[in-house]
C-alpha positions in Angstrom: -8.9 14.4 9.8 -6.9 15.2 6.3 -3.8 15.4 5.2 -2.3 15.9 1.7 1.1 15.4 -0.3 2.7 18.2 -2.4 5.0 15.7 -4.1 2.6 13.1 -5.4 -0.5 15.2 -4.8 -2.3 12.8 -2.8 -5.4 13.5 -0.5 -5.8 11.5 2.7 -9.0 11.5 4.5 -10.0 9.8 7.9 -13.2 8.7 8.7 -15.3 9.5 12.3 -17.1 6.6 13.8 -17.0 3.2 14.8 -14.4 1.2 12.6 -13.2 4.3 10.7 -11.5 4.1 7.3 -9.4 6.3 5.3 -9.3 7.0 2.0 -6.2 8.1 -0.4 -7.7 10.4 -3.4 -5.8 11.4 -6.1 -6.3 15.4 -6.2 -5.4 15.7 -10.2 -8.1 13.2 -11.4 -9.9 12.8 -8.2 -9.9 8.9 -7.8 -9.9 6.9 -5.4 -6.5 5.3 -4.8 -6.6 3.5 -1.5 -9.3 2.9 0.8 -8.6 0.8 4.2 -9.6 0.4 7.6 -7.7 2.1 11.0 -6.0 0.6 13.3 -8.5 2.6 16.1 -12.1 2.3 17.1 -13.3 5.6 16.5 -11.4 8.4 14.6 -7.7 9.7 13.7 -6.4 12.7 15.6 -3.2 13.1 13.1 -1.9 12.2 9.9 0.9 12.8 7.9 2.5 11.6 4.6 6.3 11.4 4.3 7.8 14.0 2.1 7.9 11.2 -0.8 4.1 9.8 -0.7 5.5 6.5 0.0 4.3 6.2 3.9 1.0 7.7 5.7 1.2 8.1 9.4 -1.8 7.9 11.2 -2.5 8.5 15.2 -5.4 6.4 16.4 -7.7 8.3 19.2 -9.6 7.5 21.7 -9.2 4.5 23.3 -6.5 2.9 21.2 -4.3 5.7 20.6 -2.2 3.5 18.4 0.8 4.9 15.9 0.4 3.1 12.5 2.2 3.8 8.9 0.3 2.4 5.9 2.8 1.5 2.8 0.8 3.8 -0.4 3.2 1.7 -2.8 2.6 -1.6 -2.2 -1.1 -0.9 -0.6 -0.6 -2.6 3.5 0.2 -1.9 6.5 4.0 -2.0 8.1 4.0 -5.2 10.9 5.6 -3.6 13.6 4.7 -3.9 17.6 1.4 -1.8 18.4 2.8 1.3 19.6 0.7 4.0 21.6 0.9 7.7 21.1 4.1 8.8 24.6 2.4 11.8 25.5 -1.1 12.4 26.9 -3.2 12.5 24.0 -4.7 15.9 24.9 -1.0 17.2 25.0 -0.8 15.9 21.6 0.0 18.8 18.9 1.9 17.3 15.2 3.6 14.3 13.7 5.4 14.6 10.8 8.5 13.0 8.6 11.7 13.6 8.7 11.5 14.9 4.8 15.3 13.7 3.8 14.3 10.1 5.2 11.0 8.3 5.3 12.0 6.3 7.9 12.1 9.1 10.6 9.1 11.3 12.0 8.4 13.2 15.3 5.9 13.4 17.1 5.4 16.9 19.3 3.6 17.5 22.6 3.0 20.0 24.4 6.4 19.0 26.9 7.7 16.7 24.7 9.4 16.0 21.1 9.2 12.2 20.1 11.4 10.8 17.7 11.1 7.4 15.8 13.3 5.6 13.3 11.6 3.0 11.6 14.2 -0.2 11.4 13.6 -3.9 9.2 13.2 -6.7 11.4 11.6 -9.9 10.7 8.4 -11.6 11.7 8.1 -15.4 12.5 4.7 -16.9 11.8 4.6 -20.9 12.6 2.5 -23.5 10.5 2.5 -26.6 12.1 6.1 -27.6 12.2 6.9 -25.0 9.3 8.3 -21.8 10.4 7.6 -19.0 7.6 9.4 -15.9 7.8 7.7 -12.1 6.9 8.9 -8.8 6.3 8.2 -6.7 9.3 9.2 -3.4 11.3 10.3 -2.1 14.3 10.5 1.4 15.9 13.2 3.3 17.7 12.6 6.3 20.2 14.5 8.9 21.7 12.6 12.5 23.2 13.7 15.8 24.0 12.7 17.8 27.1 13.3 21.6 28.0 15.0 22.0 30.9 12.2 25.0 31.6 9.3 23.2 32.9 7.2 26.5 32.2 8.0 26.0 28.1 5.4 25.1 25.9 5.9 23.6 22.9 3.3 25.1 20.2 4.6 23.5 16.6 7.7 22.2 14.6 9.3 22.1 11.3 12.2 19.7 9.7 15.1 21.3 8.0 16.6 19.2 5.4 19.6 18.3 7.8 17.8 16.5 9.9 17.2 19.0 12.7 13.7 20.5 14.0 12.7 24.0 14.8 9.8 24.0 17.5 8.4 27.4 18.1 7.2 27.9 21.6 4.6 29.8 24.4 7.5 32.1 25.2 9.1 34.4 22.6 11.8 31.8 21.8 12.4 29.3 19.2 14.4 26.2 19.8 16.7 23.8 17.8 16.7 20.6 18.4 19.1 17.0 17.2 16.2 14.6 17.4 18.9 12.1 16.8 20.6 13.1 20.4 17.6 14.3 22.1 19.8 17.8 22.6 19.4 21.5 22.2 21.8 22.7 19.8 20.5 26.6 19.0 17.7 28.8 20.0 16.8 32.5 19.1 15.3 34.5 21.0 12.0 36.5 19.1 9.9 39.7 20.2 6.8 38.0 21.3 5.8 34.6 21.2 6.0 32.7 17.7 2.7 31.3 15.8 4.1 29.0 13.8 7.3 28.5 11.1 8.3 27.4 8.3 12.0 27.2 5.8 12.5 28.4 2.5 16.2 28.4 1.3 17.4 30.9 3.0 15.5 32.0 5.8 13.1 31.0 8.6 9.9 32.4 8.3 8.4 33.0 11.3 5.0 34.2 12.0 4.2 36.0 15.7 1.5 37.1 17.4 2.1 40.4 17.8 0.8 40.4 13.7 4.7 40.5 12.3 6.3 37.6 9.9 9.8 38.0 10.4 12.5 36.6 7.7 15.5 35.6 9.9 18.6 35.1 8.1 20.3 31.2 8.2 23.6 30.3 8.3 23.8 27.7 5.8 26.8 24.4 6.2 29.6 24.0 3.5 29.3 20.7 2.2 31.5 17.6 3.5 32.8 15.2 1.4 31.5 12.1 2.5 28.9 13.1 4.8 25.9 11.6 2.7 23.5 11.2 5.8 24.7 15.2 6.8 25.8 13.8 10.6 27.8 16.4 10.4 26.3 19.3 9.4 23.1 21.8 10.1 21.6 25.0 9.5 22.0 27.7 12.3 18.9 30.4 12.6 20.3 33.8 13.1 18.6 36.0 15.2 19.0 38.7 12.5 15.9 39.9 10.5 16.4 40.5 6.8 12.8 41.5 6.4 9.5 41.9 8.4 5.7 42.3 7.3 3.1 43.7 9.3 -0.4 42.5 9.0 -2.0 45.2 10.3 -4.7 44.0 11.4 -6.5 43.6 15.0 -9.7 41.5 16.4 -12.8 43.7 16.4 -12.0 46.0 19.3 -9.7 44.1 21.2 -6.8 45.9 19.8 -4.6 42.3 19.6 -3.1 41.8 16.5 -4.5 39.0 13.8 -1.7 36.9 12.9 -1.0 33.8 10.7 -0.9 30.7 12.1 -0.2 28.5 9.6 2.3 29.0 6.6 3.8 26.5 3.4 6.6 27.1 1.6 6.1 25.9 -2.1 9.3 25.9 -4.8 6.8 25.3 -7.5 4.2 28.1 -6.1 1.6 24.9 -8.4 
């Protein structure tokens, strides 16, 4: 398991086997940065660094299955209360941040969307009659649940107003508060979506009949005063500015090739 970080340009690899360890590289000189053990027994089934490089998420697998963040900055572990992966692990799809706040991420299931909001707390460690007090975390939840029990959730993106886009097994894409835990848009597509992703203007949205679709946002005017944007988000249109066709099909199936995993880079570096 790998991840990486545009921001920083940091490369995050998991190791397979007993006691695993990961490793941080730096991709421009290709050093070692970190290198630590995992809070599992065997291997990491997901992995994700917030959009600043500061945190790296890890999911333990089998048997532990244990959510852990490791600090890149000051090189440990957050103490917070083992938590376990809430969905069946092979229902387990993505985790990512929040990428306007490093203390948020989701984690997505096939049924489910799990929020978390990493708080302060303290943690009390007693020496003899001396009480010593430690920085230390804890974890907020909330989930999301279609009302559909047919829906499928495939993958998910962040917008930078603290909403996520899942796209789904049906030809439907769904907006979700995390915060809230409610639906507050969804558009319907021509077939089923692939996966997603924002630029500034539009969702991209890649689907498997072999099309990627640019559908237009409706973008917020700006409160003053609103610094965490509470009150504001980004509405997906279900108008399409632009297609692109691939083109191409699977040997002599006749289904359509289509891309299933897309970035959006300001930088194009």
């Amino acid at each position: 398991m790998a991840t990486s970080n545009y921001n920083n340009g940091f490369i995050a690899a998991a190791e397979y086997g007993l006691n695993p360890e990961v490793h941080i590289y730096s991709a421009a000189t290709k050093e070692l940065v970190h290198s630590f053990p995992m809070d599992t027994t065997v291997k990491c089934i997901g992995m994700a660094f917030s959009r600043d490089g500061r945190y790296l998420l890890m999911v333990g697998g089998v048997p532990d299955f244990r959510l852990s963040i490791f600090d890149v900055e000051n090189s440990k572990k957050l103490v917070m209360p083992e938590t376990k992966l809430p969905c069946k692990p092979e229902e387990f799809l993505q985790v990512k941040f929040n990428p306007g706040n490093r203390n948020q991420f989701c984690v997505l299931s096939q049924t489910a969307l799990f929020m978390f909001t990493v708080h302060p707390a303290y943690d009390v460690t007693e020496r003899g009659e001396q009480k010593i007090l430690g920085e230390s975390f804890r974890l907020e939840t909330s989930e999301y649940r279609d009302e559909n029990p047919d829906l499928s959730f495939v993958k998910f993106v962040w917008d930078a107003y603290n909403h996520v886009h899942i796209a789904t097994d049906m030809p439907l894409l769904i907006q979700v508060d995390p915060k809230s835990g409610k639906q507050v848009n969804q558009v319907s597509l021509s077939s089923k979506p692939a996966c997603c992703t924002l630029t500034h203007k539009h969702m991209l949205v890649s689907l498997e009949e072999g099309l990627i679709q640019w559908l237009k946002l409706e973008l917020p005017e700006a409160v003053i005063g609103d610094k965490d944007k509470s009150s504001q988000h980004i509405k997906v249109l279900d108008e399409v500015e632009q297609e692109f066709r691939l083109g191409m099909t699977i040997g002599e199936t006749g289904e359509y090739e289509f891309i299933a995993h897309m970035h959006y880079s300001r930088s194009f570096k």
